[in-house]
DSSP file (Angstrom, degrees, kcal/mol; ACC not computed):
  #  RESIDUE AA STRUCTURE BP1 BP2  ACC     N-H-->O    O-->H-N    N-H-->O    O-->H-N    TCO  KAPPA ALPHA  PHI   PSI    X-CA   Y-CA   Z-CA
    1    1 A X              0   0    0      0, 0.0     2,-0.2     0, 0.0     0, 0.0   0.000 360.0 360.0 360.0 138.5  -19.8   -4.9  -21.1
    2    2 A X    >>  -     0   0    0      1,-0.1     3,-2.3     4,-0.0     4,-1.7  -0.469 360.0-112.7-100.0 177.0  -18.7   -6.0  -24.2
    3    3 A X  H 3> S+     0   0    0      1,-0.2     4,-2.0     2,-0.2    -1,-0.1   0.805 117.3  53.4 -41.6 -44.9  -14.8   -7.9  -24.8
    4    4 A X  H 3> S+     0   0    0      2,-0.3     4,-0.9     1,-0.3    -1,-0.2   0.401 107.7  43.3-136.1 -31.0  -13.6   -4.8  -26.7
    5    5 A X  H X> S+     0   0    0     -3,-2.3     4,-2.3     2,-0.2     3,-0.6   0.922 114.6  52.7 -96.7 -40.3  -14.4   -2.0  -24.1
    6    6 A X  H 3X S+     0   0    0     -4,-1.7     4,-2.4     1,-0.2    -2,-0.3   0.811 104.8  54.5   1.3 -70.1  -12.9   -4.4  -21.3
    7    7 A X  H 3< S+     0   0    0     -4,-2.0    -1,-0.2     2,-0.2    -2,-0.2   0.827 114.9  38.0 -57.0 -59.1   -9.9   -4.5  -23.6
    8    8 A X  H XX S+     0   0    0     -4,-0.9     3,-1.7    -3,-0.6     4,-1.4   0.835 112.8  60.9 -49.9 -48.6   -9.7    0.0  -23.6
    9    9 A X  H >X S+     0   0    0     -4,-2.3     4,-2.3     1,-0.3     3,-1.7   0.983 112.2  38.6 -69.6 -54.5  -10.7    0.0  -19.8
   10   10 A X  H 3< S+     0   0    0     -4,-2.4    -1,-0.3     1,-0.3    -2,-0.2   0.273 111.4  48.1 -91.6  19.6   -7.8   -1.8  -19.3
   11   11 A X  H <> S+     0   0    0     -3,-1.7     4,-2.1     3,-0.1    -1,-0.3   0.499 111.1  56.5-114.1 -21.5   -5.4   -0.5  -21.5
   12   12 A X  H <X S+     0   0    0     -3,-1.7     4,-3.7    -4,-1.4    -2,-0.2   0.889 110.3  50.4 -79.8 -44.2   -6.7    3.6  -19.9
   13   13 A X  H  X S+     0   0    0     -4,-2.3     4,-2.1     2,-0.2    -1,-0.2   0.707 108.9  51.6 -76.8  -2.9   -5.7    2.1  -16.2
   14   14 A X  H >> S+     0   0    0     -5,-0.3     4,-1.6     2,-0.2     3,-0.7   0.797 118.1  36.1 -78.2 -74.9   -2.4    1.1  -17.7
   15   15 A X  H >< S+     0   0    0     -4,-2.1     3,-3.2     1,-0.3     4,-0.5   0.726 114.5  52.0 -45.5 -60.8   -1.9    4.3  -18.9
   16   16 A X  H 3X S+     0   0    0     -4,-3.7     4,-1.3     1,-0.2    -1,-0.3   0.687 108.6  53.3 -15.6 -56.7   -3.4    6.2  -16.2
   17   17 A X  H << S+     0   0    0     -4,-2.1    -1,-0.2    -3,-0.7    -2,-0.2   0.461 102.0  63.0 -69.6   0.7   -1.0    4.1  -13.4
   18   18 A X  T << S+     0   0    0     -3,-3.2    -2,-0.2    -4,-1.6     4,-0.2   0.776 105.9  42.6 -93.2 -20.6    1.8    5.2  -15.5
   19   19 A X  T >> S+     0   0    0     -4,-0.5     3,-1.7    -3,-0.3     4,-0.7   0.801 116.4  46.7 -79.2 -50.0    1.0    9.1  -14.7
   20   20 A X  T 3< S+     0   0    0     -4,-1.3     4,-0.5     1,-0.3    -1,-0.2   0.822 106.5  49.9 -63.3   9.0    0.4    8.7  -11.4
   21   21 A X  T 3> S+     0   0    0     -5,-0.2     4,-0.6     2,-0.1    -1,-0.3   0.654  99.9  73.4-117.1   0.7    3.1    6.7  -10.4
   22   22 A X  H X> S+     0   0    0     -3,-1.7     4,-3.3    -4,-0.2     3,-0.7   0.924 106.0  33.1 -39.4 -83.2    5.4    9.4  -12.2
   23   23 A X  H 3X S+     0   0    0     -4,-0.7     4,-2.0     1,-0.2    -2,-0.1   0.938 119.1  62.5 -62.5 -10.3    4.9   12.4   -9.5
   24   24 A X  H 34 S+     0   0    0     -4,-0.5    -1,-0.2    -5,-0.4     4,-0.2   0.882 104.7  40.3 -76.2 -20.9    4.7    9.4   -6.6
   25   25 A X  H XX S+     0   0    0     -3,-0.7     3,-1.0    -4,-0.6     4,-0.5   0.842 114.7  55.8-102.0  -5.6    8.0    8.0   -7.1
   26   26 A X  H 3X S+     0   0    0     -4,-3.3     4,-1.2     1,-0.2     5,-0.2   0.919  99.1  65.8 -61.1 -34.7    9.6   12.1   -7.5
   27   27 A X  H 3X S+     0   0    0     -4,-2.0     4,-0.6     2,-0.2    -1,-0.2   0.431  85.8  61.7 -76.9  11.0    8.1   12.6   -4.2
   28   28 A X  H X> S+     0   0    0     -3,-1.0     3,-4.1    -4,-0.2     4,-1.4   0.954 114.0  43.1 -86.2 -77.5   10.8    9.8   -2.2
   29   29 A X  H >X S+     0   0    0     -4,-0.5     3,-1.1     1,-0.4     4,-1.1   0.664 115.6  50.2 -76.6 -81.1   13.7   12.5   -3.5
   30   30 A X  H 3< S+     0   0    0     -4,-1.2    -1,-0.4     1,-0.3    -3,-0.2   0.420 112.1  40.5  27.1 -62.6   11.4   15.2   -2.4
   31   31 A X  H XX S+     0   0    0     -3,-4.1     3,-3.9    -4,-0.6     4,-0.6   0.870 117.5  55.1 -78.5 -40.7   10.7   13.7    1.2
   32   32 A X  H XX S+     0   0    0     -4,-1.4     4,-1.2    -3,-1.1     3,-0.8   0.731  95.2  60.1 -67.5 -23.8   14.6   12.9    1.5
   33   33 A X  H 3< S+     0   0    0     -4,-1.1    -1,-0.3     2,-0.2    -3,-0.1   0.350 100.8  59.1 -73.0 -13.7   15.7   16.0    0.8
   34   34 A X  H <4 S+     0   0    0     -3,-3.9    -2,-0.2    -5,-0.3    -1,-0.2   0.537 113.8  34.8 -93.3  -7.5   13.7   17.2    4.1
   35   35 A X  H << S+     0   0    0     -3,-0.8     2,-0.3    -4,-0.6    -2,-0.2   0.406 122.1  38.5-141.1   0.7   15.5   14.9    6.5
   36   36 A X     <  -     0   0    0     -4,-1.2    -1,-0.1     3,-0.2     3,-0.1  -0.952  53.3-144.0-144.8-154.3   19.1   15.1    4.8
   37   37 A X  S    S+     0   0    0     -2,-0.3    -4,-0.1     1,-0.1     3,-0.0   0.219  90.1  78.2-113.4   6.2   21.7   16.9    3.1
   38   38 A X  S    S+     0   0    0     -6,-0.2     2,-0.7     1,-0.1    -1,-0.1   0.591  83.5  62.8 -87.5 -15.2   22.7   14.2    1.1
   39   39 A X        +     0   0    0     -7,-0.2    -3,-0.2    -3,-0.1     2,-0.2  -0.922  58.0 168.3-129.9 122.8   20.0   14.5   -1.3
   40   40 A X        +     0   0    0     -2,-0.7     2,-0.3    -3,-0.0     5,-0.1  -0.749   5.3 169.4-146.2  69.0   20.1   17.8   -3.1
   41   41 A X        -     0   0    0     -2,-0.2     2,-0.1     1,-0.1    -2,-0.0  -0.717  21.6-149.2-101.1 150.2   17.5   17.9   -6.5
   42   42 A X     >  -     0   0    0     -2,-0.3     4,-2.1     0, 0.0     5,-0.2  -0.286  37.4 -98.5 -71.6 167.7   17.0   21.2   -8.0
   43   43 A X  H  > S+     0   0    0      3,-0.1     4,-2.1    -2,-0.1    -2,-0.0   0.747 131.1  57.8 -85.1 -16.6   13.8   22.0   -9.7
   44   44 A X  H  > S+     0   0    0      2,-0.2     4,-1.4     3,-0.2    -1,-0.1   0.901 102.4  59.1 -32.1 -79.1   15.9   21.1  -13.0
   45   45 A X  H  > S+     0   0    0      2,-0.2     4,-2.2     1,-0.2    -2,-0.1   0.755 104.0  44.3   5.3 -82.8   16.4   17.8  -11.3
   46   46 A X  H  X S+     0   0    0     -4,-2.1     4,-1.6     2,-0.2    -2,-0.2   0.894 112.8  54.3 -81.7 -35.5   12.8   16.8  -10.9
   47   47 A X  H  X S+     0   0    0     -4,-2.1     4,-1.9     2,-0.2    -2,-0.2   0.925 114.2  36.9 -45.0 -44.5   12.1   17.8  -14.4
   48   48 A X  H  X S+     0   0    0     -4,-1.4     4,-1.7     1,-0.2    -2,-0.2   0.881 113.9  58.4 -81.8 -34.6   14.6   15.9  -16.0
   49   49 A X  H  X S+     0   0    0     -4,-2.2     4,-0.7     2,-0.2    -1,-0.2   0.621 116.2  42.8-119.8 -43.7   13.8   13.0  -13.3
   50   50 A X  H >X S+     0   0    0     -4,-1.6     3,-3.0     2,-0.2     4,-0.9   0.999 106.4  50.2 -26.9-105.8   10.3   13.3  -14.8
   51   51 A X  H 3X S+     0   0    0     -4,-1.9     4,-3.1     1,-0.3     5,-0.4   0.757 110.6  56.6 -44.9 -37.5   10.5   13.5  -18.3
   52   52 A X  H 3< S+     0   0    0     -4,-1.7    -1,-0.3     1,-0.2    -2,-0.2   0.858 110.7  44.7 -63.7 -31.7   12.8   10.4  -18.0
   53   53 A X  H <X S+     0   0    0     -3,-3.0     4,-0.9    -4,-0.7    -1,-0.2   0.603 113.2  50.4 -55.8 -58.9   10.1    8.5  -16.2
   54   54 A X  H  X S+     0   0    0     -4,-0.9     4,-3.5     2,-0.2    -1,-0.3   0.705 106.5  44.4 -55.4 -44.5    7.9    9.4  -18.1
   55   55 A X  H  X S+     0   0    0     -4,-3.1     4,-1.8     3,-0.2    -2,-0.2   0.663 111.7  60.0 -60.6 -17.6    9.2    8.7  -21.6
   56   56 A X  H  > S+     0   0    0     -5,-0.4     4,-3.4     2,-0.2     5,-0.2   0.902 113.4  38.0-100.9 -37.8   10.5    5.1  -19.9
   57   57 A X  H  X S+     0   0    0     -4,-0.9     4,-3.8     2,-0.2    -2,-0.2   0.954 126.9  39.9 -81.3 -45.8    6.1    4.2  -18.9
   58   58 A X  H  X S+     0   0    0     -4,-3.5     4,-2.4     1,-0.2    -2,-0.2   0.881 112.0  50.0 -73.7 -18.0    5.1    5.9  -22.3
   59   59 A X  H  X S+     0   0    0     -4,-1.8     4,-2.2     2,-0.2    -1,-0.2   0.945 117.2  44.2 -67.7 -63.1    8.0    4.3  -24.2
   60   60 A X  H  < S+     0   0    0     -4,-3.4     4,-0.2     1,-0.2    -2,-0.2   0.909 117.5  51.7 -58.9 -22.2    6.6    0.5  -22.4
   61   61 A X  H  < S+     0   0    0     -4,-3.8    -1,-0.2    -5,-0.2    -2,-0.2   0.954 104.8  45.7 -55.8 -50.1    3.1    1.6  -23.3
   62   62 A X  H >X S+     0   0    0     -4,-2.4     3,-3.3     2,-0.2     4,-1.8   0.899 114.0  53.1 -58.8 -53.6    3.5    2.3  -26.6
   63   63 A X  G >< S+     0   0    0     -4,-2.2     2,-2.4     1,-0.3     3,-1.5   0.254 111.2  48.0 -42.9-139.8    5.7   -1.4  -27.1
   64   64 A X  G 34 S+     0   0    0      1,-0.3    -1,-0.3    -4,-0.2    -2,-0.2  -0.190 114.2  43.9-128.5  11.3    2.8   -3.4  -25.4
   65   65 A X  G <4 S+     0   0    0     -3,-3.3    -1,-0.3    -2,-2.4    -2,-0.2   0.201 120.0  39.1-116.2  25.5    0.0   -1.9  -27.5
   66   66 A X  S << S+     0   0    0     -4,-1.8     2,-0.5    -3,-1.5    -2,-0.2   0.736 109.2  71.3 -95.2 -38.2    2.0   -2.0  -31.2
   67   67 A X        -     0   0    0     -5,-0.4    -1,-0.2    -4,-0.2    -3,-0.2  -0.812  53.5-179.9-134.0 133.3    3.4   -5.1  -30.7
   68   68 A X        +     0   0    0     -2,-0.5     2,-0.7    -3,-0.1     3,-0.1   0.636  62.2  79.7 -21.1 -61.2    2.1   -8.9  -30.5
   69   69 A X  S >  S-     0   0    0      1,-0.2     3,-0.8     3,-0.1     4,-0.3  -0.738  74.2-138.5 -88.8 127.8    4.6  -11.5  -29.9
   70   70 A X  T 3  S+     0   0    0     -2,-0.7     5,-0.3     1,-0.3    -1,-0.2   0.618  98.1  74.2 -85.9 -20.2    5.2  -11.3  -25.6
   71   71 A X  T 3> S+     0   0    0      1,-0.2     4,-2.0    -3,-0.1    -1,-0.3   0.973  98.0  39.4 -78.5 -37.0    9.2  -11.8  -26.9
   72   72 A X  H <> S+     0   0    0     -3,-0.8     4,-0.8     2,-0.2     2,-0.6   0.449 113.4  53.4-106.4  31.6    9.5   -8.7  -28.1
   73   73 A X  H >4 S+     0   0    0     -4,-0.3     3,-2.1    -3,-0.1     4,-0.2   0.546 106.6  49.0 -42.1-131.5    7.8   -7.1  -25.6
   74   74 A X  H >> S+     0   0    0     -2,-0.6     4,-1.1     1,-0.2     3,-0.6   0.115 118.9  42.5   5.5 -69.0    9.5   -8.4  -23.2
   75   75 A X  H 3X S+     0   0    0     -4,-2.0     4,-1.9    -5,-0.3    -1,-0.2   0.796 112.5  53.2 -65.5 -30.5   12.9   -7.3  -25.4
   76   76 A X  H << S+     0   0    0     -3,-2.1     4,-0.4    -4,-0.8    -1,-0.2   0.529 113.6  43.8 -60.5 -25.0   11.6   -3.8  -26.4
   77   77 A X  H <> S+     0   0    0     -3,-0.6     4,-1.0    -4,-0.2    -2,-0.2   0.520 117.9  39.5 -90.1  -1.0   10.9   -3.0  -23.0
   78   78 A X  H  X S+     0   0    0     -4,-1.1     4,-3.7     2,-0.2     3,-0.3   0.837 115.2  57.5-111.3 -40.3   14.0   -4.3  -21.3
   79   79 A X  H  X S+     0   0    0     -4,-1.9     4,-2.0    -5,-0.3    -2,-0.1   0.853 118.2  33.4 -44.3 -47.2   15.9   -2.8  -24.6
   80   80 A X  H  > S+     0   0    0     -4,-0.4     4,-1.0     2,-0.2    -1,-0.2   0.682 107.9  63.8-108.6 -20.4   14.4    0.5  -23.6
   81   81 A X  H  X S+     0   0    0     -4,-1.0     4,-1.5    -3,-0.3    -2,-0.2   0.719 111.0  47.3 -79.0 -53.9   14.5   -0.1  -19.4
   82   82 A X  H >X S+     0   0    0     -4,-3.7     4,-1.9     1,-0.2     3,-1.1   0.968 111.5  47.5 -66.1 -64.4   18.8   -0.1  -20.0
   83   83 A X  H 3< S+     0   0    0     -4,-2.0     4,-0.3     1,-0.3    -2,-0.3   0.647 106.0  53.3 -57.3 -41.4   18.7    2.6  -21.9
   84   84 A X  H 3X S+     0   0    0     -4,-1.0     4,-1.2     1,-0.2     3,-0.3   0.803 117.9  41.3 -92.7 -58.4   16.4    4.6  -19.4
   85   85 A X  H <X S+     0   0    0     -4,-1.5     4,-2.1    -3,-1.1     5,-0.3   0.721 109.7  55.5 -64.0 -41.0   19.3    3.7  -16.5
   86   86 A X  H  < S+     0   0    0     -4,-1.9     4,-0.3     2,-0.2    -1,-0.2   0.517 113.4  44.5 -73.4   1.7   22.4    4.4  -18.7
   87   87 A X  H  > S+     0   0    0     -4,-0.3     4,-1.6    -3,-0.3    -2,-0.3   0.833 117.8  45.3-106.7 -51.3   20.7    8.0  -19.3
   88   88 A X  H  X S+     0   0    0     -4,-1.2     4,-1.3     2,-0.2     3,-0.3   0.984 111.6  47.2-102.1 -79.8   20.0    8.2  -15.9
   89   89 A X  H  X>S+     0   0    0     -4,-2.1     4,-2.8     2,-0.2     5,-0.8   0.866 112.7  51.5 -11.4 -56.6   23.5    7.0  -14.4
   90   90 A X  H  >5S+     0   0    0     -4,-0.3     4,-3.1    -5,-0.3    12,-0.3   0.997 113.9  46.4 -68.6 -37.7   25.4    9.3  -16.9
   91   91 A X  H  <5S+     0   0    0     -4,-1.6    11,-1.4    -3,-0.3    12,-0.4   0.752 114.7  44.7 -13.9 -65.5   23.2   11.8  -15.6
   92   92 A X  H  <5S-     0   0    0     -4,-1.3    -3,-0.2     9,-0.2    -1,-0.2   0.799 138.3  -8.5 -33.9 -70.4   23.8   10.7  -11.9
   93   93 A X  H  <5S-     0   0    0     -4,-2.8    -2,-0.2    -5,-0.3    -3,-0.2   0.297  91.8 -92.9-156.8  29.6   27.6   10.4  -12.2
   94   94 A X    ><< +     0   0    0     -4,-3.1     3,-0.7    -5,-0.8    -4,-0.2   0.846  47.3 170.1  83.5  23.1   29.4   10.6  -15.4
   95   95 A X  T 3  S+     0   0    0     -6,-0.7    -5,-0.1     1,-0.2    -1,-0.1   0.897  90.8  34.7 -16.8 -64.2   29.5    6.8  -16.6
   96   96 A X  T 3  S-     0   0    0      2,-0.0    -1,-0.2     1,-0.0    -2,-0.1   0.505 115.7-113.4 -52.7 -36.5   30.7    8.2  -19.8
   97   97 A X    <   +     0   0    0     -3,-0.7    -2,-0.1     1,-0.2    -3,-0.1   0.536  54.9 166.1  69.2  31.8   32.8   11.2  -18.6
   98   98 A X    >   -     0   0    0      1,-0.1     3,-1.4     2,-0.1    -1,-0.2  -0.455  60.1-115.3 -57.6 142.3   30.4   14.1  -20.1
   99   99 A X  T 3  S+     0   0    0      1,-0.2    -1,-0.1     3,-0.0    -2,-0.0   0.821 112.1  65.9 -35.0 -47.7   30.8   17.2  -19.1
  100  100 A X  T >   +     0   0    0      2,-0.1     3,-0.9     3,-0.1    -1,-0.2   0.505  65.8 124.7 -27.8 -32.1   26.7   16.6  -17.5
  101  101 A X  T <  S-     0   0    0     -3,-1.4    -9,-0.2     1,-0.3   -10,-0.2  -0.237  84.3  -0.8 -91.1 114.6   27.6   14.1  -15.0
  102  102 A X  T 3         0   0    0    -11,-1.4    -1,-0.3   -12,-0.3   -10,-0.1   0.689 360.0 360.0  57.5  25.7   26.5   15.3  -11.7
  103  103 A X    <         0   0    0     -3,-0.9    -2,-0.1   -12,-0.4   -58,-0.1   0.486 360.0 360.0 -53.9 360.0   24.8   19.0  -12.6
């Protein structure tokens, strides 16, 4: 196998462990919601709970194969990893005070 398909193979199972680990980590809200009453997603919920998840692996993907220098990585993912949690926190419980904050 040559360097160069190596290089693809292992850039497909990056991508590839970023959907699947999308519906695995919806399904902990999923199971919890069967054994209490504290945890109360809508189907809404898990969409938006999704998409965010999602955007946040395809968002690191895209950064680690456009760009070079492993410092920005590193700062384009971490840049983009706050943002992903401050979206998800106002979301959660109104950091901000938007009107959103706990739908």
């Amino acid at each position: 196998m040559e360097n160069n398909q190596k290089i693809t193979l292992g850039k497909n199972l990056r991508l590839t462990a970023i959907v699947l680990a999308v519906p695995l980590l919806l399904i902990i809200p999923l199971i919890a919601m069967q054994f209490t009453n504290e945890v109360k997603w809508s189907a809404a919920d898990f969409a938006v709970g999704g998409t965010l998840l999602m955007s946040l692996g395809l968002g690191c993907e895209f950064i680690l194969r456009r760009t070079r220098a492993i410092k920005l990585r590193l700062m384009f993912c971490a840049i983009l990893i706050i943002i992903f949690f401050l979206i998800w926190a106002e979301l959660a419980v109104g950091i901000f005070g938007s009107p959103f904050a706990g739908s």
